[in-house]
C-alpha positions as CSV (number, residue, x, y, z in Angstrom):
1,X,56.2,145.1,8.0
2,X,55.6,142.0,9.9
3,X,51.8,141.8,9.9
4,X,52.6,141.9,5.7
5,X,55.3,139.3,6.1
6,X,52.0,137.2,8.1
7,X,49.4,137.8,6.1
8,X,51.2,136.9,2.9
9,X,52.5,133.4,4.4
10,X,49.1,132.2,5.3
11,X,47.5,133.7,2.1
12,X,49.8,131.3,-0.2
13,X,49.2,128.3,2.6
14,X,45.9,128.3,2.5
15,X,46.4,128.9,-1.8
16,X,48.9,126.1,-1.9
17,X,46.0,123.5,0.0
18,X,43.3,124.8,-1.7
19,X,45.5,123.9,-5.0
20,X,46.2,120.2,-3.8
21,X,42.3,119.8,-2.3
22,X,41.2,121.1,-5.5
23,X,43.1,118.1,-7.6
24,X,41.8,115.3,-5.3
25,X,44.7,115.1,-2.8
26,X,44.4,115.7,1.2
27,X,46.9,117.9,2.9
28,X,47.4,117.3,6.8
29,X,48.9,119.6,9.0
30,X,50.2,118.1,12.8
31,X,48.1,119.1,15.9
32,X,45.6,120.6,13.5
33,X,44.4,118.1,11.2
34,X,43.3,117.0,7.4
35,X,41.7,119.0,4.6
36,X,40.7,116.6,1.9
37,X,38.3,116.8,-1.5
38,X,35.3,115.1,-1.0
39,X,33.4,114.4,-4.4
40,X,30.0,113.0,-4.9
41,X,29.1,111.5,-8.3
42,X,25.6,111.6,-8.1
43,X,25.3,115.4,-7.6
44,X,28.2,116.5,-9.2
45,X,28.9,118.3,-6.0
46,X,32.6,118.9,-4.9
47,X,33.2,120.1,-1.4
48,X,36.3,120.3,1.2
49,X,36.1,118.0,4.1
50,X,38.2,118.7,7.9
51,X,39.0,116.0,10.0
52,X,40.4,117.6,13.2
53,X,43.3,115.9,15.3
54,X,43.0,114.8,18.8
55,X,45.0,117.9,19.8
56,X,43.0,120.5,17.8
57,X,39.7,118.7,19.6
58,X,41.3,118.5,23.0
59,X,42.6,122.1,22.3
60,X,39.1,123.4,21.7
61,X,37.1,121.9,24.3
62,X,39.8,122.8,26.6
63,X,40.5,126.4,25.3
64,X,43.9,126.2,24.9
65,X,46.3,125.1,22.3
66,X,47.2,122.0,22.7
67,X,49.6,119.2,20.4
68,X,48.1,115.9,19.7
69,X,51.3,114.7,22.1
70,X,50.0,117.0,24.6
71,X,46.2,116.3,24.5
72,X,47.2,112.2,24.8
73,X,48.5,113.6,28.2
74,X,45.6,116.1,29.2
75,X,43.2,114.7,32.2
């Protein structure tokens, strides 16, 4: 089943940057963006930042998808 095949690739993507988040690294993905660990000290608090790229901002305002290649080139 395809929607099976689907479903199981994304559930170990998103388990496999959760993984590297959760052990201080930053994963980034092209057109979409960065997923990093952001820690602070003071509260003991541990949390997952998203930096988006150009093309996944461009993309959104514009309602389309969009590369970051692309959205350099968008009016």
């Amino acid at each position: 089943n395809g929607n099976a095949i689907i479903d199981q690739t994304l559930y170990r993507m998103f388990l496999k940057l959760k993984n590297i988040t959760r052990q201080g690294g930053s994963v980034t993905l092209d057109d979409l963006g960065r997923f990093e660990a952001r820690w602070n000290p003071s509260r003991t608090v541990r949390s997952v930042g998203f930096a988006p790229s150009p093309g996944f901002i461009a993309g959104t305002r514009a309602g389309y998808v969009l590369t970051d290649a692309q959205a350099k080139a968008w009016p």
